[in-house]
C-alpha positions in Angstrom: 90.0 -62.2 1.5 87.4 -63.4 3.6 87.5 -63.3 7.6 85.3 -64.0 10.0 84.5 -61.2 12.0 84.7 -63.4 15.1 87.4 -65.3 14.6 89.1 -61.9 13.4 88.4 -59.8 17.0 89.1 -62.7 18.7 92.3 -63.1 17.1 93.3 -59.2 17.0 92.6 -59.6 21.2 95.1 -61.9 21.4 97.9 -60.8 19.3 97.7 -57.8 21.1 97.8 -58.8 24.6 100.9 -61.2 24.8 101.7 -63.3 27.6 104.8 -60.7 29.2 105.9 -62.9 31.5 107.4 -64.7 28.3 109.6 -63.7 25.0 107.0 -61.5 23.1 106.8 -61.7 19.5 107.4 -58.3 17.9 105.8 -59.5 14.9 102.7 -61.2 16.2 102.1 -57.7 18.1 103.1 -55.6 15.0 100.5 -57.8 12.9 97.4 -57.1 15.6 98.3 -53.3 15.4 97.8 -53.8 11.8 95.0 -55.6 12.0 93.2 -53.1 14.7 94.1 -50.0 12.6 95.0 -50.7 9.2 98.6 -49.2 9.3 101.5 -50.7 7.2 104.4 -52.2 8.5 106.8 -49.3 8.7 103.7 -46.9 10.1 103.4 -49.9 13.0 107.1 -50.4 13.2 108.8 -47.4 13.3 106.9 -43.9 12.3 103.6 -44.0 13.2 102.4 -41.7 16.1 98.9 -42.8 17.2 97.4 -41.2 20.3 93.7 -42.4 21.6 90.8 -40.1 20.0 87.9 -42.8 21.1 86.9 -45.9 22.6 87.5 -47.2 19.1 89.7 -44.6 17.9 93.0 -42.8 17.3 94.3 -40.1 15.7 97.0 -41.0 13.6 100.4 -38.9 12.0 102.8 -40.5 9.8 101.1 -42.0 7.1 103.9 -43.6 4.6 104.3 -43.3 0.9 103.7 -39.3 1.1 105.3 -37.4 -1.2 108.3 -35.5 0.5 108.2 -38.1 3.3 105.7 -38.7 6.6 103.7 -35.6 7.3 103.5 -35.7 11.2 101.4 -32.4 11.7 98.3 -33.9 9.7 96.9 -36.5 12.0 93.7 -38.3 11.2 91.1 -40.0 13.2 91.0 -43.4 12.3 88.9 -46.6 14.1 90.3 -49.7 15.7 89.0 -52.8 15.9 89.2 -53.1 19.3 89.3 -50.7 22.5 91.6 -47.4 21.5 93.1 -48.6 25.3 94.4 -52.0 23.9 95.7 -50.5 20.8 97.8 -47.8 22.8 99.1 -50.5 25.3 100.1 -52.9 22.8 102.0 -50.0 20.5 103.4 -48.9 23.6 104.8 -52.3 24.1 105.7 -53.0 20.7 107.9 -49.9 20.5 109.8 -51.5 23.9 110.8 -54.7 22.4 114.8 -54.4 21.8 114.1 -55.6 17.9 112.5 -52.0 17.4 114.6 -50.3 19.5 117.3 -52.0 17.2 115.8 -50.9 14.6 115.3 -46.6 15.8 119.5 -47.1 16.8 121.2 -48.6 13.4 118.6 -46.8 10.7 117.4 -43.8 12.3 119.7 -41.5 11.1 118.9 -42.5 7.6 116.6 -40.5 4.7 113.3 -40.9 5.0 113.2 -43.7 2.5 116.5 -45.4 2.6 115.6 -46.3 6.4 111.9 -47.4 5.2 113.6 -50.0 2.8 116.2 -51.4 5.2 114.0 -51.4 7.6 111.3 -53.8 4.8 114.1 -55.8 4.1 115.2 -56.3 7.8 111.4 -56.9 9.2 109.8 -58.3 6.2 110.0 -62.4 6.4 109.2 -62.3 9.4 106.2 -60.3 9.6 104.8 -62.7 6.7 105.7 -65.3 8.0 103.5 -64.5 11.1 100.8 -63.7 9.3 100.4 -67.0 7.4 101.0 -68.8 10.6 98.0 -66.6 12.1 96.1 -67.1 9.5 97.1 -70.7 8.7 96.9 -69.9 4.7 100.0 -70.1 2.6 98.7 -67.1 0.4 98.3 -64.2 3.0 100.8 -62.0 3.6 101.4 -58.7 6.1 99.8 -56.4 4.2 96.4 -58.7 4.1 95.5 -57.3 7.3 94.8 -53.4 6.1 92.2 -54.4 3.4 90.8 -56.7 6.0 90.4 -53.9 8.5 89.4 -51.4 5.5 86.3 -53.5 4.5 85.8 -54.4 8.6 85.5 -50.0 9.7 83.4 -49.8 6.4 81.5 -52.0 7.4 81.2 -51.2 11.1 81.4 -47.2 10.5 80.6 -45.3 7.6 76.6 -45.5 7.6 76.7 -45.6 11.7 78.8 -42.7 12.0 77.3 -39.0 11.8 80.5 -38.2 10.4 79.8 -39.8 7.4 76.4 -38.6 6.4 77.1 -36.0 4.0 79.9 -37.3 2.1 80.6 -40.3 0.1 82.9 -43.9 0.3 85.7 -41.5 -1.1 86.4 -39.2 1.9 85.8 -41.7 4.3 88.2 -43.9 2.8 90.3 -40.7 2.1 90.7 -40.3 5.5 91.1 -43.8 7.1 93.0 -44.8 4.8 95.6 -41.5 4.3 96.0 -42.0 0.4 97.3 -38.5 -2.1 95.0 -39.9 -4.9 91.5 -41.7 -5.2 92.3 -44.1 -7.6 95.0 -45.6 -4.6 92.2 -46.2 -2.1 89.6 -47.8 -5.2 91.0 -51.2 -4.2 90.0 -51.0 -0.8 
């Protein structure tokens, strides 16, 4: 997928600072959380605990697709695309919209991974839907927007970044991206 880096900050800015005087879209807010921190859908929508670590980033708990379910006492410290501040605001905001809060009240009582797969089914369409519409291409889905910000904080952050120095791509994206195995994160 190719992005312009412009086009893309400009766009992550305004998907996550919606007009509030007016209905807010939960998915064109849920899409620029994605795009400023790489999380899936259900980490954005419903189980992801993010808490400001930098200007640009957070520290993050409840990576999905862990064996035994969300591990919420390993948090990582993962880069936005934009100001940590905006991030935070917008999540905040996202989480007050009554299609969330819909979502915590009928499925939050369910197994781990039963609730992750209503909640798919229930959020899914629209969430793509937005995202082709955003990016005004048929072909791009959701999901688009975590390999998008995977190559943008590679880019931006792993020869910059002290932290970095004395490791290779495969912690970095070990960490940012919260896989159990290497050969998951290889596509990135």
């Amino acid at each position: 997928v190719e992005v312009d880096k412009d086009w893309l900050l400009v766009t992550v800015k305004s998907l996550l600072n919606p007009d509030t005087d007016g209905n807010i879209s939960f998915a064109r807010l849920a899409l620029g959380i994605a795009f400023a921190t790489g999380r899936r859908a259900i980490e954005v929508l419903y189980q992801g605990e993010f808490e400001k670590a930098g200007k640009y980033e957070v520290r993050f708990a409840g990576f999905a697709k862990k064996r035994g379910g969300a591990d919420y006492e390993k948090r990582a410290k993962i880069y936005t695309l934009v100001p940590a501040d905006d991030v935070i605001s917008a999540i905040n905001l996202l989480r007050d919209q009554p299609e969330i809060i819909a979502l915590h009240d009928e499925f939050g009582d369910m197994p781990e991974s039963d609730r992750n797969r209503k909640i798919n089914h229930r959020t899914a369409a629209n969430l793509n839907s937005t995202a082709r519409r955003v990016w005004a291409d048929d072909d791009r889905v959701f999901r688009d927007s975590r390999a998008v910000w995977a190559r943008f904080v590679f880019e931006e952050h792993f020869r910059k970044d002290p932290r970095w120095r004395k490791v290779d791509e495969d912690v970095f994206w070990h960490e940012q991206l919260g896989h159990e195995d290497l050969d998951t994160q290889q596509a990135y």
